[in-house]
C-alpha positions in Angstrom: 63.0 188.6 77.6 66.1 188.8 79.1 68.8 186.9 81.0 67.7 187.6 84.4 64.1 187.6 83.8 64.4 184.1 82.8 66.4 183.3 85.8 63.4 184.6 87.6 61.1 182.9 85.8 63.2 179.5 86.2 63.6 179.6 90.0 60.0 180.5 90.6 59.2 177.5 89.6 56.0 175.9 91.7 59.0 173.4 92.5 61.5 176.1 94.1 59.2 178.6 94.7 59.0 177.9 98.9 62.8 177.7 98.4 63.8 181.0 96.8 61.2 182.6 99.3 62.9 181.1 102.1 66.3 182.9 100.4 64.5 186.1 99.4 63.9 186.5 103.5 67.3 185.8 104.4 68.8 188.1 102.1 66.4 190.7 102.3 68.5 193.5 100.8 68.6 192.0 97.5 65.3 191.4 97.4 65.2 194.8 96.2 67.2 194.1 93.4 65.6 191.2 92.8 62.2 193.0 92.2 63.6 195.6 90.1 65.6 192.9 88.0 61.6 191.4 87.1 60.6 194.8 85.6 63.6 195.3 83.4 64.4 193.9 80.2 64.0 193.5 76.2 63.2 191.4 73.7 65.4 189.0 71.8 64.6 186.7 69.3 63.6 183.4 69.2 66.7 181.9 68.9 68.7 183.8 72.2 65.3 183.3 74.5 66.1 180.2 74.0 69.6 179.9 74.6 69.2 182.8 77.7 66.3 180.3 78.9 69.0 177.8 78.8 71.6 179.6 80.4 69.6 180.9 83.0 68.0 177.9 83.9 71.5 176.4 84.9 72.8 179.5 86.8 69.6 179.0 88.4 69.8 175.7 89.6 73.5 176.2 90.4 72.9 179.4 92.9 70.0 177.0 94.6 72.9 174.3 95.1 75.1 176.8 96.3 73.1 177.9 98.7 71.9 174.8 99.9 75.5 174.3 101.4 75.6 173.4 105.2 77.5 176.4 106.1 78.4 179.5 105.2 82.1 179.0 104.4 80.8 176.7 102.2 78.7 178.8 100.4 81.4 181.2 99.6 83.9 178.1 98.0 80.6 176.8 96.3 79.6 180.7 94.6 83.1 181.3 94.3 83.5 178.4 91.8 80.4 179.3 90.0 81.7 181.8 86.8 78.0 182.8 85.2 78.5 184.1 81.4 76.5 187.0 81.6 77.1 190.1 83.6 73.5 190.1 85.0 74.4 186.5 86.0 77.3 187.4 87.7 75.9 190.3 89.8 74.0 188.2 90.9 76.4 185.6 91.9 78.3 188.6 93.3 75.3 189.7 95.8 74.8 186.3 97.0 78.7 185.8 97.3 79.4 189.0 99.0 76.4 188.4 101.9 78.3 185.2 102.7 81.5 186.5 102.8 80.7 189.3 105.0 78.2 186.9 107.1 81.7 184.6 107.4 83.7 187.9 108.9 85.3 188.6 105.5 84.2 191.7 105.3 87.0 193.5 103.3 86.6 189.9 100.7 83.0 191.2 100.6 84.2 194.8 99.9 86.2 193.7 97.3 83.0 191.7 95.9 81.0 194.6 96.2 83.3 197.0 94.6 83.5 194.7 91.7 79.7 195.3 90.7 79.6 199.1 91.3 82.6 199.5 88.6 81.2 197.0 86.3 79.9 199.1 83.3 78.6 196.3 81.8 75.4 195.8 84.4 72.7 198.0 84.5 73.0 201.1 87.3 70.8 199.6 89.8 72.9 197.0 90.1 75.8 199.3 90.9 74.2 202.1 92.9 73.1 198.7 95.2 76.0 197.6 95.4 77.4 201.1 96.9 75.1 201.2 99.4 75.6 198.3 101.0 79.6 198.7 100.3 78.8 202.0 102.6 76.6 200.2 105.2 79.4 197.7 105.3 81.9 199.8 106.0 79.7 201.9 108.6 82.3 202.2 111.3 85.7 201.9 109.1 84.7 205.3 107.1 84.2 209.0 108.7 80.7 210.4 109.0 81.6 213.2 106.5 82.7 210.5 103.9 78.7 208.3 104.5 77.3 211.7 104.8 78.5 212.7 101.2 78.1 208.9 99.5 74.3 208.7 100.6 73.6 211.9 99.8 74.9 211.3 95.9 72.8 208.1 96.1 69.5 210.0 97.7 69.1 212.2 94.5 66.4 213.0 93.3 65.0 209.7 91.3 67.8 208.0 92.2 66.1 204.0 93.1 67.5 204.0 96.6 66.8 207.3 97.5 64.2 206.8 100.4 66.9 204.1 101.8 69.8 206.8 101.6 67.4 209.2 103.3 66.8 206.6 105.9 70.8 206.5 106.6 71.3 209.8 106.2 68.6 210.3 109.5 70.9 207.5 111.1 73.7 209.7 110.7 72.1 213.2 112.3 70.6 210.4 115.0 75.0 210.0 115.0 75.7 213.2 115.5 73.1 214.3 118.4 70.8 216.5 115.3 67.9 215.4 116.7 65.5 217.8 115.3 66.9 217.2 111.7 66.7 213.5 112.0 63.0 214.2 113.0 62.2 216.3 109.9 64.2 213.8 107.5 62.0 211.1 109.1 58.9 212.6 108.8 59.6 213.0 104.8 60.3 209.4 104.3 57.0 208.5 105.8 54.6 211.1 103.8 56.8 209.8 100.7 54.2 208.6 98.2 56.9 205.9 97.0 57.7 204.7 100.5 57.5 201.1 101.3 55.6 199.5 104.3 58.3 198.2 105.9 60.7 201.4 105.1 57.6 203.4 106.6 57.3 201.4 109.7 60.6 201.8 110.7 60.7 205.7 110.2 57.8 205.8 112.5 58.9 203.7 115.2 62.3 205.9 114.9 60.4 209.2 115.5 59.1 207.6 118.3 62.0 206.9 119.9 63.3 210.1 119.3 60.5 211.6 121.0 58.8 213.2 117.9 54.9 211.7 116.6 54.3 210.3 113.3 50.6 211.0 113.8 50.5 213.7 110.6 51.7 210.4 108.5 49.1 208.6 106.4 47.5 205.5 107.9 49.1 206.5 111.5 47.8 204.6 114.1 47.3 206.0 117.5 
């Protein structure tokens, strides 16, 4: 088991668990990495499980504290002072931190956050392909369209985890650029995607929609 499956484990808790649901929903982009954080993971021996059980129960209960902090300025100075000794740990401290700072209008704090994760070569590369994207998403109007075109296109290889999401900006960009017809036909492959999510499929419907096209060849379409 390791660190950051027991910090799951800890905070799920039938004692936290409405709590950490409430946060899940708030910050829903880390939800994914929350989810793929669960599936990862080896085995240590006795001894370290638990020591990481240990560890990971305090990190636990110190992010909850942290983000039980009236505001969020004071979320930032609370995570801020929080130094978590594993690097899983402090990704995670790092995802929470960064979606206050940039929710406080810090965005190039939050930048700086980000950019800390997605040159970390010590945390696994979800954690850094993550934290790219929403480095990119951040940065939306400060970059050129050439410069998001080429980032989410290098983070919608094939296999990559985020690939249907990079798609998805990637069809915001044609939408960007008046390519109509090509955001259309990106659109239409993220909803026939058999490793789409509901709510990713949803909202490449309702775009195609707007743009005037019909999701009705999509799977479960409703008319």
């Amino acid at each position: 088991m390791s660190d950051t499956d027991s910090f799951i484990d800890e905070v799920t808790e039938e004692v936290r668990r409405d709590r950490l649901y409430r946060y899940l929903r708030r910050y829903g982009w880390i939800a994914v990495l929350v989810i793929l954080a669960i599936v990862g993971g080896t085995a240590f021996n006795e001894w370290r499980q638990v020591q990481a059980q240990g560890e990971a129960q305090a990190l636990g209960d110190a992010l909850t504290a942290a983000l039980e902090e009236p505001d969020a300025a004071s979320r930032v100075g609370a995570l801020e002072a929080l130094s978590p000794q594993s690097p899983g740990g402090q990704a995670v401290r790092d995802f929470l931190l960064a979606a206050e700072q940039a929710e406080t209008g810090r965005t190039e704090a939050a930048l700086a956050t980000l950019d800390r994760i997605s040159t970390n070569g010590d945390v696994a590369d979800i954690y850094r392909q993550i934290a790219s994207f929403k480095s990119l998403t951040l940065q939306a109007d400060a970059i050129s369209i050439e410069e998001r075109r080429l980032s989410f296109e290098a983070l919608a290889r094939p296999g990559a985890p985020l690939r249907l999401l990079a798609e998805e900006q990637l069809a915001l960009i044609e939408i960007e650029e008046g390519a109509t017809e090509a955001a259309i036909s990106r659109l239409e492959a993220i909803v026939l995607d058999a490793e789409v999510s509901t709510d990713l499929q949803q909202r490449a419907r309702q775009a195609i929609v707007a743009l005037g096209g019909s999701p009705e060849a999509a799977p479960g379409s409703q008319g």
